[in-house]
C-alpha positions as CSV (number, residue, x, y, z in Angstrom):
1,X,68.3,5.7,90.5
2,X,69.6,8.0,87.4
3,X,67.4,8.0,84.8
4,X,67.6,10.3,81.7
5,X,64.3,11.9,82.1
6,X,65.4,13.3,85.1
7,X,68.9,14.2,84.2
8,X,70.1,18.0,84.1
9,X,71.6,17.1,80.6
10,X,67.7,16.0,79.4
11,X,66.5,19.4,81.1
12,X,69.1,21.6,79.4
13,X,68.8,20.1,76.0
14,X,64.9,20.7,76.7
15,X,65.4,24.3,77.2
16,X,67.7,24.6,74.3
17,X,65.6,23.2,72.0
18,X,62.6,25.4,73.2
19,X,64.5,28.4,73.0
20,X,65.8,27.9,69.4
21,X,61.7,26.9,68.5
22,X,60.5,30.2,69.8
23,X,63.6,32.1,68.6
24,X,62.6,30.7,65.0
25,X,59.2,31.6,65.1
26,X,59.7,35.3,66.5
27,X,62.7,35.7,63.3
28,X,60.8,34.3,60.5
29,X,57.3,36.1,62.0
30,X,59.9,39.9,62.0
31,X,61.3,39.1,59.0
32,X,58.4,39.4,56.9
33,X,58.0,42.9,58.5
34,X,61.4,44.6,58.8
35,X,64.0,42.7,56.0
36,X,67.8,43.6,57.4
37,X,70.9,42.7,56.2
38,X,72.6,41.6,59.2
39,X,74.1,38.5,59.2
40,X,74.8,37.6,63.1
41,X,73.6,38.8,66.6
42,X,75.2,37.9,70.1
43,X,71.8,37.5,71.4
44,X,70.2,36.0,68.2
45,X,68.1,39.5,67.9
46,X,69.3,39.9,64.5
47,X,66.4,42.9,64.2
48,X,68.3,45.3,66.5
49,X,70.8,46.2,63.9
50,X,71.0,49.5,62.6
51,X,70.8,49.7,59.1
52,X,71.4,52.3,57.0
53,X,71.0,53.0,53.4
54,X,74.9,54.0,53.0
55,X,75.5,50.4,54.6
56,X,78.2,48.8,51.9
57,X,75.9,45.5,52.5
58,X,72.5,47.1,50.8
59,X,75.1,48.0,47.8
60,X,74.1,44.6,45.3
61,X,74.9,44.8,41.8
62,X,71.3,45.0,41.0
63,X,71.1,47.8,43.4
64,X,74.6,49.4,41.3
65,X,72.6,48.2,37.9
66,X,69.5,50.4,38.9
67,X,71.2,53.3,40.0
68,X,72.7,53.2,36.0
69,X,69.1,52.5,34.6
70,X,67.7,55.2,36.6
71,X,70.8,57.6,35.4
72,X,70.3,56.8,31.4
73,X,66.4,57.1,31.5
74,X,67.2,60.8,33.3
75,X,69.8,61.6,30.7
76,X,67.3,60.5,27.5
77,X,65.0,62.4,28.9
78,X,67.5,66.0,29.7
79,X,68.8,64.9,25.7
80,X,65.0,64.3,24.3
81,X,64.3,67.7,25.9
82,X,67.3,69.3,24.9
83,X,67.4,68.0,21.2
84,X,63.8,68.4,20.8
85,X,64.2,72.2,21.7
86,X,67.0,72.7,19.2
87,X,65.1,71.4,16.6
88,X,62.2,73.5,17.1
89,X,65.0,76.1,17.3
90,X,66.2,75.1,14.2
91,X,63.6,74.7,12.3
92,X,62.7,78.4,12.9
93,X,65.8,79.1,12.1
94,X,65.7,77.4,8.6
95,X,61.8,78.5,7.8
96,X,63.1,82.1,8.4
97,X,66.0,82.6,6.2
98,X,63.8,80.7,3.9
99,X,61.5,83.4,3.5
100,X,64.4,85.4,3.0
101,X,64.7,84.0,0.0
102,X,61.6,84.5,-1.2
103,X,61.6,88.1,-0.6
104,X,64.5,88.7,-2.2
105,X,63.3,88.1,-5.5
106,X,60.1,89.5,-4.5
107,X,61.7,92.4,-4.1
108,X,63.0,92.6,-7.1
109,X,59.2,92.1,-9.1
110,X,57.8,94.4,-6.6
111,X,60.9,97.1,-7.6
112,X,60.3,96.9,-11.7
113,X,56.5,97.1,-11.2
114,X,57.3,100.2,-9.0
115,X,59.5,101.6,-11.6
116,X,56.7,101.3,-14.2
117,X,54.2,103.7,-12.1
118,X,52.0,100.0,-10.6
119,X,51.3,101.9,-7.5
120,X,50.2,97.9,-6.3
121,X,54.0,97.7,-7.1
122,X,54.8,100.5,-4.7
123,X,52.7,99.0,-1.8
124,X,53.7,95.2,-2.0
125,X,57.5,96.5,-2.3
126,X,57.1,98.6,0.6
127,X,55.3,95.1,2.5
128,X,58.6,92.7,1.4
129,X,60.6,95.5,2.7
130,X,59.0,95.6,6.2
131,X,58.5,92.0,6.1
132,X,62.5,91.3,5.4
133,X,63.5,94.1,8.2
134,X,60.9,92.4,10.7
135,X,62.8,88.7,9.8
136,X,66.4,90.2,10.0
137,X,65.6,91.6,13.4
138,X,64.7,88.9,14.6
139,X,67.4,86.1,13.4
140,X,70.1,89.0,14.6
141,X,68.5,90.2,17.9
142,X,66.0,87.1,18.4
143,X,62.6,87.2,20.7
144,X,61.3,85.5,23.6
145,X,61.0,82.4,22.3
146,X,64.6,82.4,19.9
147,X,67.9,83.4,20.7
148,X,69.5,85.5,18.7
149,X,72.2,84.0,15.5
150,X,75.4,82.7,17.2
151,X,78.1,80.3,16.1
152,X,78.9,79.7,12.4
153,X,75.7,81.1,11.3
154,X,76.6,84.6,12.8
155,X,79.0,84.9,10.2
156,X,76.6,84.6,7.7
157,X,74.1,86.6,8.9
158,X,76.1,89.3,9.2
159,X,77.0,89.4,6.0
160,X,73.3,89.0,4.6
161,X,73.0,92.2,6.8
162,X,75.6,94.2,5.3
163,X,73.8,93.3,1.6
164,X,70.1,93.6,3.1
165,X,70.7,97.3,4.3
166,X,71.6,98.2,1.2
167,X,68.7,96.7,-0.7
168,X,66.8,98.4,1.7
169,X,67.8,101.5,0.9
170,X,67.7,101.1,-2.7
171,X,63.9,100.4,-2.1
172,X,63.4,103.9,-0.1
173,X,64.7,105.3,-3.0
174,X,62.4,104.1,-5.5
175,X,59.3,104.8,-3.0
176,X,60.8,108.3,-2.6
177,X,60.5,108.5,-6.4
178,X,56.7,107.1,-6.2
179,X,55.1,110.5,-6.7
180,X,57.1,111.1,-9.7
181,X,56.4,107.7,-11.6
182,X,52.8,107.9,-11.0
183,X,52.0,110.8,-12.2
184,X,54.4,109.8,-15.2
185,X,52.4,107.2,-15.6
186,X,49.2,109.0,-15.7
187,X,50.6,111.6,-17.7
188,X,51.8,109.1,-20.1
189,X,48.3,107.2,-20.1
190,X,46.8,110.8,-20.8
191,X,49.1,111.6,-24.0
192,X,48.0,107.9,-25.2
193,X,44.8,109.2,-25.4
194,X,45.6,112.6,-27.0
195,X,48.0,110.9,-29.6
196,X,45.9,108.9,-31.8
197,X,43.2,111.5,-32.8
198,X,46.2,114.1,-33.0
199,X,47.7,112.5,-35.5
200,X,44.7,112.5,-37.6
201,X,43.8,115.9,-37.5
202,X,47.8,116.4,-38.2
203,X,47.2,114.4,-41.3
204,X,44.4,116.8,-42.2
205,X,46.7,119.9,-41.4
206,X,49.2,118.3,-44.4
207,X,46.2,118.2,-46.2
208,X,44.7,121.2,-46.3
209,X,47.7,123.4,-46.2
210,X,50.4,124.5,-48.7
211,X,54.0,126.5,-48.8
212,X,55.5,127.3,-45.7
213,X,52.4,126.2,-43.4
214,X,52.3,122.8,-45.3
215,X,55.9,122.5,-44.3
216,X,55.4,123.5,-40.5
217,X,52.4,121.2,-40.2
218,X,54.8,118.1,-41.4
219,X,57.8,118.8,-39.1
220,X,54.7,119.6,-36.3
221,X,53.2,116.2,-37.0
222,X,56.8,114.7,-37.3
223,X,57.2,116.3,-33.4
224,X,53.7,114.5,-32.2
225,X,55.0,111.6,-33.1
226,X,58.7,112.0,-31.4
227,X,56.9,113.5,-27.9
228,X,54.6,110.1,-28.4
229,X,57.2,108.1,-28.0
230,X,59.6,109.8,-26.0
231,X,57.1,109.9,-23.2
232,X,56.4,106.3,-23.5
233,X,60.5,106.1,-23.1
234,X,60.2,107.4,-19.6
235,X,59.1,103.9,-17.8
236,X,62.2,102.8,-18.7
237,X,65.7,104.0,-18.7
238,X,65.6,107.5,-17.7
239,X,68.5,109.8,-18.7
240,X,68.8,113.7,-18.3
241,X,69.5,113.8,-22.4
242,X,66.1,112.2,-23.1
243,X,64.3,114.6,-21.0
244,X,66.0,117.8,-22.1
245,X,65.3,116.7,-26.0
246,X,61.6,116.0,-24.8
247,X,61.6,119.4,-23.8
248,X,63.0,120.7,-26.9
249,X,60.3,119.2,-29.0
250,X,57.3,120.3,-27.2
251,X,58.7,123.7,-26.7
252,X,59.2,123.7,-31.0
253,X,55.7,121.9,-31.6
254,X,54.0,124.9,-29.7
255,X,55.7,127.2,-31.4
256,X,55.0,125.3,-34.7
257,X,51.0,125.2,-33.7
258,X,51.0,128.6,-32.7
259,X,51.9,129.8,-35.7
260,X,49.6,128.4,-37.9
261,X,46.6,130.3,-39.3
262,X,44.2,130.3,-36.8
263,X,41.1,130.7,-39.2
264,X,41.5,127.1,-40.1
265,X,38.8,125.2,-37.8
266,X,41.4,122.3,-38.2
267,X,44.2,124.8,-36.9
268,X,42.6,125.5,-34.1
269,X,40.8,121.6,-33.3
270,X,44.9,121.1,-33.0
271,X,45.9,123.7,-30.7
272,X,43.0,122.6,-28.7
273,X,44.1,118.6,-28.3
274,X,47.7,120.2,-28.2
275,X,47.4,121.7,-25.3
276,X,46.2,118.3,-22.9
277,X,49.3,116.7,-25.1
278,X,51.6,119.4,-23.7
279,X,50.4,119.8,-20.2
280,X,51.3,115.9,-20.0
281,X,54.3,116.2,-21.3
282,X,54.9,118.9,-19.1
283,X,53.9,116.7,-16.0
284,X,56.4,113.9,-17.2
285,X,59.5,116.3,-17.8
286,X,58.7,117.9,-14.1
287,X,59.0,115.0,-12.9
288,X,61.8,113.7,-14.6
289,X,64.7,114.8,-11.9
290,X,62.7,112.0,-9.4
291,X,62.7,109.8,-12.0
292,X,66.6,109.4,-12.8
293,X,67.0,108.6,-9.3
294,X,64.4,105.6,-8.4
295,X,65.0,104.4,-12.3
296,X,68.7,104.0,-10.9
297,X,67.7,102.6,-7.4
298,X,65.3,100.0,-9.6
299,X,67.8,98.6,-11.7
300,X,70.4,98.2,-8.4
301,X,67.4,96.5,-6.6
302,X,67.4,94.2,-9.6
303,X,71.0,93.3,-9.9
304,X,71.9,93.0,-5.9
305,X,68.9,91.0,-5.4
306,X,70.9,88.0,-6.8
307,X,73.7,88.5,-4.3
308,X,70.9,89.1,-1.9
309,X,69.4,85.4,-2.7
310,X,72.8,83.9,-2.3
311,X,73.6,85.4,1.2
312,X,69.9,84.0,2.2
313,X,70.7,81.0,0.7
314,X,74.0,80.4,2.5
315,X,72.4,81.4,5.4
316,X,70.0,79.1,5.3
317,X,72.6,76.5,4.6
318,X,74.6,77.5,7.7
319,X,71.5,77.0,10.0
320,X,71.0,73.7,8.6
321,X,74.5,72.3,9.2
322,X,73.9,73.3,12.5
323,X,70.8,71.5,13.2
324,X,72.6,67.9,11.7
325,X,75.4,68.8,14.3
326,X,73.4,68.6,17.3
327,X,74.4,65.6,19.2
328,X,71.9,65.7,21.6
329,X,69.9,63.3,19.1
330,X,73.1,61.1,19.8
331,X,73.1,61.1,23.2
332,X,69.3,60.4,23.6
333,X,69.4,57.1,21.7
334,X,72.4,56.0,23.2
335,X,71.3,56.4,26.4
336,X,67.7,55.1,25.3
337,X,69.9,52.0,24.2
338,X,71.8,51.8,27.8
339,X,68.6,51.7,29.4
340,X,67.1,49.1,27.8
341,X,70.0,46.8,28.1
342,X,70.5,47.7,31.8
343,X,66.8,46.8,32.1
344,X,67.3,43.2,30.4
345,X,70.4,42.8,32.7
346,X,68.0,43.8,35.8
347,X,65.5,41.7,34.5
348,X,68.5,38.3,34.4
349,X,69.5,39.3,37.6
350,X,65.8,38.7,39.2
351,X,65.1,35.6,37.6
352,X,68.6,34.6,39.0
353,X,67.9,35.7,41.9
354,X,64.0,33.9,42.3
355,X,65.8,30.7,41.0
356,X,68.3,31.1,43.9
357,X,65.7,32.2,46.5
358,X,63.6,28.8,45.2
359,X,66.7,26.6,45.6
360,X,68.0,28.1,48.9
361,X,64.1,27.7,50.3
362,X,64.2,24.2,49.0
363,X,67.1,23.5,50.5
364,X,66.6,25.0,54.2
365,X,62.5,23.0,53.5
366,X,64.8,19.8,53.4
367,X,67.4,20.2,56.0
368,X,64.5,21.5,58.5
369,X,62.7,18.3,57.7
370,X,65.5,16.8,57.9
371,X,66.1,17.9,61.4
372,X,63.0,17.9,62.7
373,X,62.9,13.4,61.8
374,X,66.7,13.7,63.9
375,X,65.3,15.1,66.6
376,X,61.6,13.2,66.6
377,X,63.9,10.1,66.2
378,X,66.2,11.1,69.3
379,X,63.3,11.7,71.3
380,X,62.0,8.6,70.5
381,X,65.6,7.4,71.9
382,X,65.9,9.0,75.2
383,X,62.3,8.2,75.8
């Protein structure tokens, strides 16, 4: 008699359904341990596909949106690099012409304190000048941690150089001079002395005398006074007219002192201070020829120093308009901006994507449920 619990359709569908139980538990078990991408196997193994990373079915858009993400935060951090070096760069840049500037005019007070026998004068000027040589060499040749002046600022710089070199020599020619104006200087300081108590016993001369010698002790006295201030001329403008008449009068008030009685005890207290006022005069007009030179080199110090502080100035400008023009600055906020939206669309795509793994799961929950009651309730038929 044919029953359907020993049919060959019962056995087959028994089998069937055994097969696809133990085939689902072996998947979902490997699945959790090696996640492919392959859709369909012949022989439902769907873990023997080779999978590669190239495989065009790994490329997602989050996969695409990641890649970008990972791109930007590379490039803000090559542009945050980059831009923070150039203004480190630039900044340099900036603080050393700055000091340019301030030795320019330094310069200049160092040079007319020179020129007036300071010999503090003489060393700071000599400082500012190795100080501006030791900037200049660097901006145009750089070091190991700055390049040397290129683009617009080049322009500049050169220029500065051009002016700088000349100042510079200017100032080796007033320390040339140094010698010269300080042993004016001293000399001068040494007739100050002299001068006063000169004067007095010239007075005295005028006095005591009569005729001839009363006349040669006024135009003697008249001379003290001129060589006085003649000598006190010489820290100023210098000229080859002044010294030669400085000459002249000391050569006449010795002559003038000399031939004075000599029995006179204030004849001869003159001659005495005379001749310190006449060795100092002496050193002064010696030293003259220096003089003329580093009193000319002063005064171009002064008057280029200007032109100096507006070639610095310029410079510094240029360096500045560089560092504004970097675009690196631009780039790493841009990027910095990319990456932050491709994050929020990274972030969309995986709450999209758990909303439509918690669907799908609630979905295959039900029709798995739903099957499983089919198949109880056919069993419940055939038996």
């Amino acid at each position: 008699k044919y029953t359907w619990k020993t049919s060959p359709a019962r056995e087959q569908l028994v089998r069937a359904f055994d097969l696809c139980v133990s085939k689902t538990r072996r998947n979902i078990q490997l699945l959790a341990d090696r996640p492919v991408s392959a859709a369909w196997a012949v022989d439902g193994n769907y873990f023997d596909f080779k999978e590669g990373f190239h495989e065009i079915g790994n490329w997602t858009s989050s996969f695409f949106t990641g890649m970008a993400l990972l791109a930007c935060l590379m490039l803000a951090a090559v542009s945050a690099y980059i831009d923070n070096r150039v203004a480190s760069r630039g900044t340099r840049y900036v603080a050393q012409s700055a000091r340019l500037q301030m030795l320019s005019q330094r310069l200049a007070k160092d040079a007319q304190q020179a020129l007036v026998g300071n010999y503090l004068g003489f060393d700071d000027m000599a400082q500012s000048r190795e100080q501006m040589g030791v900037i200049l060499d660097l901006l145009d040749k750089g070091d190991a941690g700055l390049p040397a002046t290129s683009g617009v600022p080049r322009a500049a710089l050169d220029r500065l150089l051009v002016q700088a070199h000349r100042v510079e020599a200017e100032v080796r020619a007033v320390e040339a001079g140094r010698p010269g104006l300080v042993t004016v200087k001293a000399a001068i300081n040494a007739t100050d002395v002299y001068s006063d108590e000169l004067r007095e016993v010239a007075r005295s001369m005028i006095g005591q005398m009569d005729g001839a010698d009363k006349q040669k002790a006024v135009r003697f006295a008249l001379l003290v006074e001129r060589i006085g201030k003649d000598d006190s001329r010489m820290l100023g403008e210098v000229t080859m007219q002044q010294v030669a008449s400085l000459g002249h009068d000391t050569l006449e008030a010795e002559d003038l002192i000399n031939g004075m009685p000599g029995g006179l005890p204030v004849v001869a207290k003159a001659r005495d201070l005379f001749d310190g006022y006449r060795s100092s005069t002496e050193a002064i007009i010696g030293n003259a020829p220096g003089l003329v030179g580093a009193k000319q080199a002063g005064q171009e110090i002064f008057e280029d120093s200007d032109a100096l502080l507006k070639l610095a100035q310029q410079l510094t400008d240029a360096y500045q308009a560089e560092l504004s023009g970097s675009h690196a600055g631009t780039v790493m906020v841009l990027s910095s901006a990319a990456a932050v939206l491709l994050s929020l669309i990274l972030l969309k795509a995986y709450l999209a994507e758990s909303r439509r793994r918690a669907w799908q799961a609630e979905q295959a929950d039900r029709r798995s449920r739903q099957a499983i009651l089919l198949l109880m309730d056919e069993m419940a038929g055939i038996r």
